[in-house]
N, C-alpha and C positions, 0 to 999 in steps of 0.2 A: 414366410417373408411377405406374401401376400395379403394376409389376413392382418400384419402389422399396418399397412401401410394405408387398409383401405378406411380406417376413422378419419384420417388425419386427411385424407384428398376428398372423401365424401361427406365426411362429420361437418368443416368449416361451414359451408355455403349450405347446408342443412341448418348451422345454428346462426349464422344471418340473415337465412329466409325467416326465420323464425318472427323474425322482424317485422315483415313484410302485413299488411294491410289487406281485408276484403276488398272486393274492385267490385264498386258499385253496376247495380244492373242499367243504372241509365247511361253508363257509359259504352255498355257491350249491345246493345238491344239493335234490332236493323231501325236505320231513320232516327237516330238517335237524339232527341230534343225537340224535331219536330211537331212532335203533339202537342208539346207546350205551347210551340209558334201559332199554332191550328187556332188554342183555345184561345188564344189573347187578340187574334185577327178577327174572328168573328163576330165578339158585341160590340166593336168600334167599328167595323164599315159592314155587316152584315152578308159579306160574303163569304166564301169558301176556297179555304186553297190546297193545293198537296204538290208532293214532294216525288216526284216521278227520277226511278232510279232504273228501272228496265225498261227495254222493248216494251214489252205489250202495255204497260204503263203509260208510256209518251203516243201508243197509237191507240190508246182508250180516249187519251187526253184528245188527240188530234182528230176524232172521228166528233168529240163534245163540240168541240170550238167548233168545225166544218157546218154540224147540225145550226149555229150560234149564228153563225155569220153571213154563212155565205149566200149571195142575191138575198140578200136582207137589209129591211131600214132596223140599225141597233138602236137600243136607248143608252142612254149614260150606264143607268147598271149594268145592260149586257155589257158593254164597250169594259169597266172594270172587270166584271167578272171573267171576261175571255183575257184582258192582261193576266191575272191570277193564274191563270190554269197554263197560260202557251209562253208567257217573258220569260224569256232562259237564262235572261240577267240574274231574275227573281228564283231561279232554279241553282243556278250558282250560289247566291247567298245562305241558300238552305243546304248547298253542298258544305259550304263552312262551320254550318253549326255540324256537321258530323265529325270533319276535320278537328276541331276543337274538343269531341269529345272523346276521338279517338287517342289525342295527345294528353287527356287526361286518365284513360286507361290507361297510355304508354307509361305516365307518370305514378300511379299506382302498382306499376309492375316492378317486383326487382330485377335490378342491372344484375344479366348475366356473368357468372365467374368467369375466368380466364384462365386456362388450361394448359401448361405446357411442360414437355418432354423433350431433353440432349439424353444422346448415346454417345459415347466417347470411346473409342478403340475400335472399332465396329472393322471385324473381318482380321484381326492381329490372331496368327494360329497358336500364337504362345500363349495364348489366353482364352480362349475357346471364340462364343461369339462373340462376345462385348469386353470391355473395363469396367466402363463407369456409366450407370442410369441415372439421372437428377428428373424428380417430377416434380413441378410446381403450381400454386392455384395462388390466383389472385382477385382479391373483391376486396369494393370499395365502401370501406366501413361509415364513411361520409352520406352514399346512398343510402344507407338504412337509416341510418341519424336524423337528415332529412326530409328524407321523402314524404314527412305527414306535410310540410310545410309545402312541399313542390305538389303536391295534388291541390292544398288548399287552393295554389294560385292557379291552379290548371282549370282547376273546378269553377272561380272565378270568371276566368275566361270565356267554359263552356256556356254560364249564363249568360255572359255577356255578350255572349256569338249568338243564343237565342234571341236575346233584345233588340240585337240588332239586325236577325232578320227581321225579328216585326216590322222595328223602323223601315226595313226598306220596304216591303210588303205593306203598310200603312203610305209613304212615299208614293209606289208605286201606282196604287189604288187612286190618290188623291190628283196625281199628274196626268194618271186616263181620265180622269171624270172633265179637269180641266181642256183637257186638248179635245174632250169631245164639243166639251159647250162653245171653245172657241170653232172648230170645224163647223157646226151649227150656225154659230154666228155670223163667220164667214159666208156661208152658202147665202144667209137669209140677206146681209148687205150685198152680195151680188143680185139678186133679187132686185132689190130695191134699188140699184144704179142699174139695171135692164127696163124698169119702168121708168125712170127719169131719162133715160136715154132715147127713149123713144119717145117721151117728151119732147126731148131736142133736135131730133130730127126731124119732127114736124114743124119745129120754130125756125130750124135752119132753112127748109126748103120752103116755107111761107116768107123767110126773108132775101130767096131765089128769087122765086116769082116777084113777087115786089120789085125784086131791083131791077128785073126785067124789065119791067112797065113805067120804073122812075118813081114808083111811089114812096120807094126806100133807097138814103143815100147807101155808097159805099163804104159811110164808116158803121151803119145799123147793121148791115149785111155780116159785116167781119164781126162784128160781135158777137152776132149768134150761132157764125161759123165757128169761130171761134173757143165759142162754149162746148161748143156740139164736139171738135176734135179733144178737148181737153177731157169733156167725159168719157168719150171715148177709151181713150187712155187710163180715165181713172177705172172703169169696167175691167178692161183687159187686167189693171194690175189686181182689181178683186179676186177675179174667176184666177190669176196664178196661187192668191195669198190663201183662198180656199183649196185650191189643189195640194199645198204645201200643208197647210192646215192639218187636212185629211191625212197625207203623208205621216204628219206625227203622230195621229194617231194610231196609224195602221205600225207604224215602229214598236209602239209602246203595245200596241196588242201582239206582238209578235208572230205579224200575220205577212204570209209571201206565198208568189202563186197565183194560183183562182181563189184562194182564200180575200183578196184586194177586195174583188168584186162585191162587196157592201157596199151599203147607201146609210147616210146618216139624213136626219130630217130638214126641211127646207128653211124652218123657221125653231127659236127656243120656244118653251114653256110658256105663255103668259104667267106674270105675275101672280103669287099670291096674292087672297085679297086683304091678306094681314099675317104678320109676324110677331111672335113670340119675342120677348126679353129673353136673353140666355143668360141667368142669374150664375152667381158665385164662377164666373168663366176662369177667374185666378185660381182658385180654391181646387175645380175641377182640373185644370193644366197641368197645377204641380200633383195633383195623385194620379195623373193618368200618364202625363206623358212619357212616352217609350226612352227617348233620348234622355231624359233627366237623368231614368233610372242606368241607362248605359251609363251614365258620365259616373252614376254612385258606387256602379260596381270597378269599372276605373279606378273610384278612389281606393276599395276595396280592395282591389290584385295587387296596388301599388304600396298599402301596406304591409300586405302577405310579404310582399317581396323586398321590402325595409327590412323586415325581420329576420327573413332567410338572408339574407346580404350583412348582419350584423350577427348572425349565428355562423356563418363562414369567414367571419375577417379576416380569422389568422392564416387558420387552416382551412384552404380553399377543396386543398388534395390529399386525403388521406387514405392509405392503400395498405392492407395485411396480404400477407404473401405466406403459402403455408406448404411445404411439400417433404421432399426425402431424398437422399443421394442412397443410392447403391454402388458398393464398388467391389470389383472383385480384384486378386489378385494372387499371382501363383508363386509359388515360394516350394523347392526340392520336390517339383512335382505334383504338389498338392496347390488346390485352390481354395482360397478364402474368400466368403462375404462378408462386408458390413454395410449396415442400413443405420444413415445416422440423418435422424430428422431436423427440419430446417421450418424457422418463424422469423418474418423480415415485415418490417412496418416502414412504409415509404410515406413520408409527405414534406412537403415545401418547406425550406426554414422563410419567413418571411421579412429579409434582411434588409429587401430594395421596396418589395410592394407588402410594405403594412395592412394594405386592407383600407384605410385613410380614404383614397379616392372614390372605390366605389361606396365606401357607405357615404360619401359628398353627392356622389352621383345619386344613389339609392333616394337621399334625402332632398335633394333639388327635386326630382321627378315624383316624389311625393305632394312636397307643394306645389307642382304644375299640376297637379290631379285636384287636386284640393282649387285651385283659383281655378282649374276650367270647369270644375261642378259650380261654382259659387257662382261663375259668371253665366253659364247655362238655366242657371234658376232665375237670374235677372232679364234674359233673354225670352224665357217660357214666358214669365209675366206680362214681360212687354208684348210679346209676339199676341198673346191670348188678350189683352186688350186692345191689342191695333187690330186684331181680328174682327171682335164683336164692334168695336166701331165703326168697321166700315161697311160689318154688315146693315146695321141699321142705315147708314148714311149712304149706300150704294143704292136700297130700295127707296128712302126716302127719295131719291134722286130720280129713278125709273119710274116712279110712280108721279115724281112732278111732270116729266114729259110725258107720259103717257095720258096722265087725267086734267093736265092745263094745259101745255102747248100743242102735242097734236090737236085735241079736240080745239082749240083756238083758230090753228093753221087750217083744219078740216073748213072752220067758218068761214076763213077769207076766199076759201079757194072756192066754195059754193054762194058766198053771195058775189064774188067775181064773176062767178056764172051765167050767173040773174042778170046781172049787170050787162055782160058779152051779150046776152041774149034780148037784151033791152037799148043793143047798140049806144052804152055809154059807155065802157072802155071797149080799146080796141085789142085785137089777139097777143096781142109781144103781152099786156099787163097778164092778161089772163094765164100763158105760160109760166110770166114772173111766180105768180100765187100756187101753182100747181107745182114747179120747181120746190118754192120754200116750204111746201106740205108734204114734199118727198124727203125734205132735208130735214125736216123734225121727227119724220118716222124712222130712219135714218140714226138721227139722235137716239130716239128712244130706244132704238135695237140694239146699238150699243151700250148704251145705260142698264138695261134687262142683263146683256152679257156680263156687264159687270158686278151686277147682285148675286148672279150664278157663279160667277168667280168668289165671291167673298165669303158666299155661304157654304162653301168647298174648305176654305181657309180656314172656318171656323171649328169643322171637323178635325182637320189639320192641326191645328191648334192646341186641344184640348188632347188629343191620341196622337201626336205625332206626326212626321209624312214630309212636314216642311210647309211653312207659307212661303206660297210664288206672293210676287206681286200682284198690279193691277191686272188688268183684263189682257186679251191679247195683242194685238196692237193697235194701231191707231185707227180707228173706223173712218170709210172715208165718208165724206158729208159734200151733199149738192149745195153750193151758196146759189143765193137768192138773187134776182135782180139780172142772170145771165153773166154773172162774173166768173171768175177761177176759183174751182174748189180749191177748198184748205182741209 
């Protein structure tokens, strides 16, 4: 009775596995996809990243960063490369490319059978121990039919969880480089409203004195008081928009602690003394960029799964069912067996849901796949020429302040000098020309921040990451003449 019974509960789910699929080694592997992420990060921003899953892993990490940063002036590339190694965000993202691939082993695996056993009479003494045994196994013949299709879109997936950690990791990299130039920028504009201010408080308390004496009315006096409280105020809101500045940075490097204790530099990079064309910058976008290709494997999965959705319409749920009754039964003393095998096929009649809906649905989310690659590609282009335009036309810009106007402003305010010192104007003009030589440098520091911003964009552009807009915000500028800054 035993040896009948055991083909039929252990043979099924042996010749359904049968079925079953090799399960790729890049779905089982520790860190699974991440290598991929590693290779594709490094020839677009030149740094290095990895994927910390233990202890001593995250205090390998944390012992790097510590050596990085701390009581340290960073550069831009330290400042990225320490986001790379310590943003948890960017560690999370890399948790999902495992995620992903773990769900595509799942999907390469077959669904377990289902197993079960009734006793019927259990404990009747007229009968010994039992009546009646029923064992049954049940597997879903839909799973094996399947499954090449549900790995394909799994497998899809998994690359596309790669891709898009790049993206974020490309993102990442390009938003620290960003918040550093502006944290620089800031610092170097408080700078420069500390020397116009003390400009002004020389103009203010020489138009003290003065009104002490009568040599100056009370409406000259308020004006320069005036000026002198108003910068004031514009300082103090520097030195906060620098403090906050830093703050982002130090978010984005995923630094807390004594790890704060960095210093970023006083002033940016001067200028190069010339820039390159970035030729074919469309040409380069569409083969480079990370999101395009997320959106193509999008379109990809959404096939896969048109297909699977139109190979299940009818029959969503099909299920073989295979097992044995045993029964016994006594009759003048004696007892009898019989073992009388049992095969049952379950699935859905599809009376009310045809299947009709979802392949409508299947078929709509195919062409939103389809229109959001198409418009993504319209978006790269643009994005890659409003990049490389602004890079030239941000330097073109820093460089006209820097090699027309200050060096102009430098002039006024030194032969203003000559002038002062030849007793032909008097002190207030002289501050006026010192003012408007601090408001052009001013200018041009901003103008610099803004090349640095674009030529960030431009990387962006071509690999990914995202283009931010303009610069950071609004720089504040000394007007000329003792008026209220704008």
């Amino acid at each position: 009775m035993r040896v009948s019974k055991f083909p039929l509960i252990v043979g099924l789910p042996l010749v359904l596995g049968a079925c079953a699929t090799a399960i790729p080694g890049a779905y089982t592997e520790p860190k699974a996809g991440f290598a991929n992420v590693a290779s594709q990060v490094s020839p677009a921003i030149g740094k290095r990243t990895v994927f910390a899953e233990t202890q001593a892993e995250n205090e390998a990490l944390r012992k790097q960063v510590h050596a990085m940063v701390h009581r340290k002036t960073i550069s831009a590339d330290t400042a990225v490369q320490v986001a790379l190694l310590n943003n948890k965000g960017l560690q999370a993202s890399y948790a999902n490319v495992g995620l992903s691939a773990a769900e595509a082993w799942q999907q390469s695996t077959p669904e377990n059978p289902v197993v079960s056993f009734g006793i019927l009479g259990i404990g009747a003494p007229e009968l010994g121990a039992y009546r009646a045994i029923e064992g049954l196994i049940r597997a879903n013949i839909l799973d094996a039919t399947t499954r090449k299709q549900r790995r394909a879109i799994a497998d899809a997936n998994f690359r596309q969880a790669q891709l898009e950690a790049v993206n974020d990791t490309l993102a990442l990299a390009n938003q620290t480089r960003q918040a550093w130039v502006n944290a620089v920028s800031a610092f170097e504009t408080v700078s420069y409203l500390k020397r116009a201010k003390a400009t002004s408080d020389a103009g203010s308390e020489l138009a003290r004195r003065l009104g002490e004496t009568g040599a100056l009315n009370r409406a000259g006096q308020a004006r320069e008081q005036a000026f002198n409280a108003e910068l004031a105020g514009q300082l103090a809101r520097a030195r906060l928009d620098a403090t906050m500045a830093k703050e982002e940075l130090t978010r984005l490097m995923g630094l807390w602690g004594t790890e704060v204790n960095y210093f970023v530099p006083d002033a940016l990079p001067a200028l190069p003394r010339s820039i390159g064309r970035v030729t074919g910058v469309e040409a380069k976008a569409l083969r480079n960029r990370v999101d395009l290709r997320v959106a193509k494997l999008g379109l990809e999965a959404q096939a896969k799964a048109f297909g699977l959705t139109d190979q299940t319409r009818i029959v969503s749920d099909l299920e073989i069912v295979g097992g044995f009754e045993l029964e016994r039964e006594a009759e003048d003393g004696e007892t009898e067996s019989e073992t009388t095998p049992q095969v049952e096929i379950e699935f859905a009649i599809p009376i009310y849901d045809t299947g009709k809906a979802r392949m409508r649905k299947a078929e709509l989310m195919y062409l939103q796949s389809a229109n959001v690659l198409a418009q993504k590609a319209v978006d790269v282009r643009s994005e890659a020429r409003g990049a490389e335009a602004a890079y030239h036309a941000s330097y073109k810009i820093a460089r006209h302040y820097r090699d027309v106007l200050v060096p102009l402003r430098t002039t006024v305010e030194e032969e203003g000098l000559l002038s002062y010192n030849g007793m032909i104007t008097n002190t207030f003009e002289l501050l006026t020309d010192v003012r408007q030589k601090l408001a052009a440098s001013l200018e041009a520091a901003n103008a610099k921040r803004d090349f640095y911003i674009a030529q960030a964009n431009v990387t962006a552009a071509i690999y990914g990451g995202g283009v931010a807009g303009g610069g950071g915000g609004e720089g504040a500028a000394v007007a000329a003449g003792g008026g209220a800054p704008h």
